[in-house]
C-alpha positions as CSV (number, residue, x, y, z in Angstrom):
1,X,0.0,0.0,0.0
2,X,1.5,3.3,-0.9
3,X,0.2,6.6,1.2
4,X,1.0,9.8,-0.1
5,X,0.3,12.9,2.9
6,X,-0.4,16.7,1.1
7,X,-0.4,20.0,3.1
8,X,-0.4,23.7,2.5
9,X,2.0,23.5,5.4
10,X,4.7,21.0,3.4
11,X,7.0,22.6,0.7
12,X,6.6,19.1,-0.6
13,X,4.5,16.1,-0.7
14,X,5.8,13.0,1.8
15,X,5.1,9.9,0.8
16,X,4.7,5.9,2.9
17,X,4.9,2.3,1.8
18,X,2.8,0.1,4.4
19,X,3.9,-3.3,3.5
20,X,2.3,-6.3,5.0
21,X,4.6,-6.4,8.0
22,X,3.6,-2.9,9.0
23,X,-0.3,-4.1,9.2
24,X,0.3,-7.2,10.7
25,X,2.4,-5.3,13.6
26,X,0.1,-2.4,13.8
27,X,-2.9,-5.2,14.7
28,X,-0.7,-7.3,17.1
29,X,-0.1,-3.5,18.7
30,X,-3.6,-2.7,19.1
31,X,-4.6,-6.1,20.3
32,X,-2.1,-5.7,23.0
33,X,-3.1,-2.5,24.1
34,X,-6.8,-3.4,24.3
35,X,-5.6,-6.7,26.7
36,X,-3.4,-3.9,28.9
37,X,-6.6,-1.6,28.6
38,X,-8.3,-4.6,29.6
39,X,-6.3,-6.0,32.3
40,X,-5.7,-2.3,33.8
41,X,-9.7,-2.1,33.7
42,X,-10.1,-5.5,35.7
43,X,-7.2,-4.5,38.2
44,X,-8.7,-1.5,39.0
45,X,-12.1,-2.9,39.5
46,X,-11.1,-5.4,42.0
47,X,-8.7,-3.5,43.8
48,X,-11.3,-1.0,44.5
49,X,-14.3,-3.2,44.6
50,X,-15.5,-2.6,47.8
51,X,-15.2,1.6,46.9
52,X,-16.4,1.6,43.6
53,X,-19.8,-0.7,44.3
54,X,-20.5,-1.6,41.0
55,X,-23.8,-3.8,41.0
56,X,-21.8,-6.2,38.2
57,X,-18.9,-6.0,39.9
58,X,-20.5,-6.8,43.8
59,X,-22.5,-9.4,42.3
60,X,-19.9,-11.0,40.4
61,X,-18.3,-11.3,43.5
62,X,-21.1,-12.6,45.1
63,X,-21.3,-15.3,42.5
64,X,-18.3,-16.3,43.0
65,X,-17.6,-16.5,47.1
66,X,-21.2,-18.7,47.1
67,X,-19.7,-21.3,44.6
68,X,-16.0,-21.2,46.2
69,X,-18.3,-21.4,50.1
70,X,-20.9,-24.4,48.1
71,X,-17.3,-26.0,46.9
72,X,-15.7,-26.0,50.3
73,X,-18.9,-27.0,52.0
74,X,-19.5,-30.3,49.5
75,X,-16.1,-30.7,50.4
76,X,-16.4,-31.0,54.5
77,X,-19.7,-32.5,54.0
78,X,-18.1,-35.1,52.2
79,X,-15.2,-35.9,54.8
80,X,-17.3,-35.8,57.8
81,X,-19.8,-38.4,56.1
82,X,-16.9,-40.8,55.3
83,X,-15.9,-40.0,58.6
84,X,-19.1,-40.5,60.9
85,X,-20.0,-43.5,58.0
86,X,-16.4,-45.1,59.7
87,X,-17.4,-44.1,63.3
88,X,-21.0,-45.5,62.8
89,X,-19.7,-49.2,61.8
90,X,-17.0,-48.9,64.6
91,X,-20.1,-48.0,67.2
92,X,-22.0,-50.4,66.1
93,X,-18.9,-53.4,66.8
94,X,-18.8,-51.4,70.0
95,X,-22.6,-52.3,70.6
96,X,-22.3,-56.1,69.4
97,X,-18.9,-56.3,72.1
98,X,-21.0,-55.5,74.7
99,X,-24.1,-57.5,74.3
100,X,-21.9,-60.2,74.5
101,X,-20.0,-58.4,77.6
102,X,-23.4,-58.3,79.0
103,X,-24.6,-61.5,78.3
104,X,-21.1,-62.8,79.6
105,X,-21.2,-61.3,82.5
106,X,-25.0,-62.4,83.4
107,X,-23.5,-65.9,83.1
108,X,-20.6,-65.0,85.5
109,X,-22.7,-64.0,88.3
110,X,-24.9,-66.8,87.8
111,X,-21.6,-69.3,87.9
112,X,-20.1,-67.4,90.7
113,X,-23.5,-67.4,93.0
114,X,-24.3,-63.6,92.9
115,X,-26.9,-61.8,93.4
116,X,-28.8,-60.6,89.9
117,X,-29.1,-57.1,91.9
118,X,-26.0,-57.1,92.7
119,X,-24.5,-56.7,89.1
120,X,-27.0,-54.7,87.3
121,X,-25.5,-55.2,83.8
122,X,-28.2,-53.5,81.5
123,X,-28.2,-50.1,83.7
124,X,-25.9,-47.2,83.2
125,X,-23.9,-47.2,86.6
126,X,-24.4,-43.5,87.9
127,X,-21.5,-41.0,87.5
128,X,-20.9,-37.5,88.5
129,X,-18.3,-34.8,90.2
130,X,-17.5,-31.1,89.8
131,X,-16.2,-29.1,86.9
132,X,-12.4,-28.7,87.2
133,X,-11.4,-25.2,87.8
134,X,-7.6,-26.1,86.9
135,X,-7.8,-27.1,83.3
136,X,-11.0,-26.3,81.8
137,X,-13.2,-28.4,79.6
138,X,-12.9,-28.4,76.1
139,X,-14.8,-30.0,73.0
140,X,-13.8,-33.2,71.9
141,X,-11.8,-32.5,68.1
142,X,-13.0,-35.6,65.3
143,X,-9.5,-36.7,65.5
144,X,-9.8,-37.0,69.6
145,X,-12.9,-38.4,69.2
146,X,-12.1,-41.2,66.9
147,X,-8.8,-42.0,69.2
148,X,-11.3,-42.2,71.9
149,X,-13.6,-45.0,70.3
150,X,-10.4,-46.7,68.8
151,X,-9.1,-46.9,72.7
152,X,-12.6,-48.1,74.5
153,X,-13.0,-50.9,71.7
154,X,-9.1,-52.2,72.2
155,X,-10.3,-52.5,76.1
156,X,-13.6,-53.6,75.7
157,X,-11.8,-56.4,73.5
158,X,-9.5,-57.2,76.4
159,X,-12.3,-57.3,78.9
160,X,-14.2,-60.0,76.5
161,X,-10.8,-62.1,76.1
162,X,-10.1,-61.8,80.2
163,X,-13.8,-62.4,81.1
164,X,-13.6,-65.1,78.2
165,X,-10.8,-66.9,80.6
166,X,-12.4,-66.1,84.0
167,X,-15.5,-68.2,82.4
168,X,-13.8,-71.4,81.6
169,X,-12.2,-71.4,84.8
170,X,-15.3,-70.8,86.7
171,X,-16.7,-73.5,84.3
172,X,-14.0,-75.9,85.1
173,X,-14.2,-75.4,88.9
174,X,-17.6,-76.3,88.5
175,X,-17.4,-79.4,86.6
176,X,-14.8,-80.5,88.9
177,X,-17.3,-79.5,91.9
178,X,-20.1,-81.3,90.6
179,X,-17.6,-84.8,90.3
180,X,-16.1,-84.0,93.5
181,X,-18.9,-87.0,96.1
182,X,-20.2,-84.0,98.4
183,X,-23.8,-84.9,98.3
184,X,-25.1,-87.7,101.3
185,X,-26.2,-91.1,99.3
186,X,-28.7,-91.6,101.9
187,X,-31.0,-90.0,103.6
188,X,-30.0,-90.8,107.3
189,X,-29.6,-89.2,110.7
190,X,-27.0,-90.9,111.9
191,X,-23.9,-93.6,111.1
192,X,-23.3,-96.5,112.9
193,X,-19.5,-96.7,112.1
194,X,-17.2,-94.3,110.7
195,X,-13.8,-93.8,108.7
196,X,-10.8,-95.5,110.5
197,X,-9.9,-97.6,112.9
198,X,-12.6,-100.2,114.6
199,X,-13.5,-103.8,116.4
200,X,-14.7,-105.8,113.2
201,X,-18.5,-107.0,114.0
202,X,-17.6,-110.6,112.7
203,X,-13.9,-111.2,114.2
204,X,-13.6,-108.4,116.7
205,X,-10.4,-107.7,115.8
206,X,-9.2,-104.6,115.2
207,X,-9.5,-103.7,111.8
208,X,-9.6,-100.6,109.4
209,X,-12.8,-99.6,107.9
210,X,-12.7,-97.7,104.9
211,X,-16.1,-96.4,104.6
212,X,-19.0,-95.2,106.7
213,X,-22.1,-97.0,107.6
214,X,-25.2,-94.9,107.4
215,X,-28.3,-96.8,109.3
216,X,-31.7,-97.0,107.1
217,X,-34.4,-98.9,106.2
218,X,-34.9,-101.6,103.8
219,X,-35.7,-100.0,100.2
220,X,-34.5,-96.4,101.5
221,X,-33.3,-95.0,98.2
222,X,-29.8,-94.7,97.0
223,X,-28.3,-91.8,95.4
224,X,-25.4,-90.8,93.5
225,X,-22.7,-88.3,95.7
226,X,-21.5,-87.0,92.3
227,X,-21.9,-87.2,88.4
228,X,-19.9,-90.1,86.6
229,X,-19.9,-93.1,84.9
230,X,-20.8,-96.5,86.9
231,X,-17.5,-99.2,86.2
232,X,-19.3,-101.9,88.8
233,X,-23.0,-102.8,89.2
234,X,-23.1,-106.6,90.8
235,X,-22.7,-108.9,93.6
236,X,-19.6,-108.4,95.5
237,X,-18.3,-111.6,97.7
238,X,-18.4,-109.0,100.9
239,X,-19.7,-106.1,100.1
240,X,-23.3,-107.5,98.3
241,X,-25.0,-105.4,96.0
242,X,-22.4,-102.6,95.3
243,X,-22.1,-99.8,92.9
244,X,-18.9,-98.2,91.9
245,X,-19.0,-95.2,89.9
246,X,-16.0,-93.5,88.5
247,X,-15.8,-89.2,88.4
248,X,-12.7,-88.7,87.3
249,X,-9.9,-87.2,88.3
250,X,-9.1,-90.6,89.9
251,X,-12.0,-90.5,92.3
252,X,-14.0,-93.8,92.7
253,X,-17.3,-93.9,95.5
254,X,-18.6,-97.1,96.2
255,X,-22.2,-98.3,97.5
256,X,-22.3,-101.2,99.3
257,X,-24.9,-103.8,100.8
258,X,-27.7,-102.7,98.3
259,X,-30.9,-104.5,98.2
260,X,-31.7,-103.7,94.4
261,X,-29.8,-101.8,91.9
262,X,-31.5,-99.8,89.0
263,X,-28.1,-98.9,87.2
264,X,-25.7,-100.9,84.6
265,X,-22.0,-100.8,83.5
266,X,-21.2,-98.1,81.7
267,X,-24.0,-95.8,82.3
268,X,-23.5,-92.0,82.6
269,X,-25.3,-90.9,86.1
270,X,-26.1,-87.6,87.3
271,X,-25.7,-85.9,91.0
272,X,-28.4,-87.0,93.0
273,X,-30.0,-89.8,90.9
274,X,-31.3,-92.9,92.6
275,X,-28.9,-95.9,91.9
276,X,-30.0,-97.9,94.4
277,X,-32.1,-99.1,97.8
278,X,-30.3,-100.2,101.1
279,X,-30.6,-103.7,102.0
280,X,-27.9,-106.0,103.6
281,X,-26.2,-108.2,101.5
282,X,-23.1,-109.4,101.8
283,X,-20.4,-109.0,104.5
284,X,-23.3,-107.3,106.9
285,X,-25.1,-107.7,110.3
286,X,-28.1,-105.5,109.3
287,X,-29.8,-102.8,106.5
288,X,-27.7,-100.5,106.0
289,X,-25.3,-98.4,103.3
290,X,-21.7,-98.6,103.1
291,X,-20.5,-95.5,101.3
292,X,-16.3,-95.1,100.4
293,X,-14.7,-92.6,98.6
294,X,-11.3,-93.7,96.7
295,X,-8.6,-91.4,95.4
296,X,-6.2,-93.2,93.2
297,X,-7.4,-96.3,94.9
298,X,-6.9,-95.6,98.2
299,X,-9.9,-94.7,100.6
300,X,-10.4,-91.7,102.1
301,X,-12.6,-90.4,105.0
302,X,-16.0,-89.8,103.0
303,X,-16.8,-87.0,106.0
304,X,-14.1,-84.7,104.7
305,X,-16.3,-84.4,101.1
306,X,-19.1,-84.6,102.8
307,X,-18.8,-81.9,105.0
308,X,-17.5,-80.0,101.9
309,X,-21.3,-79.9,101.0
310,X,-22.1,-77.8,104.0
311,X,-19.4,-75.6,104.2
């Protein structure tokens, strides 16, 4: 493009080429002074927002501190669900722990011969005392909070394991209890002869009687001094009708001079159940029971686990 300039002012006529490199530089300088015109415009606007109060400008503003506030909020919203979603299944552990804690405990006291009032396991045990006035009270932080659960279900674990323990002990004891001869066979007043030393009725020598002698009728009933399993049920040469029952732990009672027996070899009695009637068979100068306790097959004063009952 060629540009020639006139004037009454100019001696002479001037003259320009404009090539395409001269447009092309001309645009890219406008362009950039619209964008600095631009920018200087914007800089100005929100630097001096708040003193200017331009409606676009304030409600731009607006617009945009709702969605940056709606952005943040999704955000906590989202972190305390995942949160509280983790504390809720960790709560609900909690609550299956101690139904079983409470349930376990229930049978505890029952094993241990307490009092239902005395452990009131579904009640919340009453607590109280006065606000400290040396370090003041504070609100629990999330993090805090969740360290707190994570501690009470590590102990309420523990407690469940120990308690766990404590309950096949107690269970044991009471197996052992219930095999352990403590109950009277008979029901008698009196015994005509007991553990040790005596005059045999038939030689009157001096002889040692293993047993006691309890004094009863004809057909007085029989019953087992502990649980086991009968390993003799038959005629003995001297001691008649006997029973022998085993309850482990290498203790062995025997019932002696029976009239009838209503057990067999190899049957499983209970504490208590009728095995028997007195009589006087064998090796005897009247109805009555003789009753021994063996440990490890030698006999022991039956009055010592008897008296055991009582105590």
């Amino acid at each position: 493009m060629h540009i020639i300039l006139v004037s009454d002012r100019l001696t002479r006529s001037r003259s320009f080429t404009l090539t395409s490199f001269h447009v092309a530089a001309g645009v890219v300088a406008l362009a950039a002074t619209v964008v600095v015109l631009a920018g200087a415009l914007f800089y100005v606007s929100v630097r001096h927002a708040a003193q200017i109060r331009l409606p676009v400008i304030e409600s731009l503003f607006l617009s945009a501190q709702r969605a940056e506030a709606q952005e943040e909020a999704r955000k906590t919203e989202g972190f305390l669900r995942e949160n509280l979603n983790a504390m809720a299944v960790k709560v609900g552990e909690m609550q299956a722990r101690l139904m079983r804690l409470d349930a376990l405990g229930e049978r505890l006291s029952k094993m241990a011969g307490l009092k239902p009032q005395e452990f009131r396991f579904h009640e919340v045990p009453g607590r109280g005392g006065a606000v400290s006035t040396s370090t003041p009270p504070h609100d629990l932080s999330l993090e805090e909070f969740r360290q707190q659960l994570d501690d009470l279900s590590t102990r309420m674990e523990n407690r469940t394991d120990y308690l766990g323990i404590v309950e096949s002990t107690l269970f044991d004891a009471r197996v052992k209890k219930k095999l352990m001869p403590t109950t009277t066979p008979v029901d008698a007043s009196w015994n005509a002869s007991s553990f040790g030393w005596r005059i045999d009725p038939f030689t009157g020598q001096k002889a040692l009687h293993e047993g006691i002698d309890f004094i009863a009728d004809v057909g007085t009933p029989i019953f087992a001094a502990a649980g086991g399993v009968v390993v003799f049920a038959r005629r003995h040469p001297q001691y008649g009708l006997m029973v022998e029952i085993d309850h482990g732990n290498d203790f062995v009672t025997r019932y002696a001079h029976a009239s009838k027996l209503f057990i067999k070899v190899g049957q499983v009695v209970r504490r208590g159940q009728k095995i028997a009637v007195v009589g006087s068979t064998g090796r005897s100068t009247g109805p009555h029971l003789h009753f021994e306790v063996r440990y490890k097959g030698v006999a022991k004063n039956p009055a010592r686990f008897l008296r055991a009952s009582v105590s």
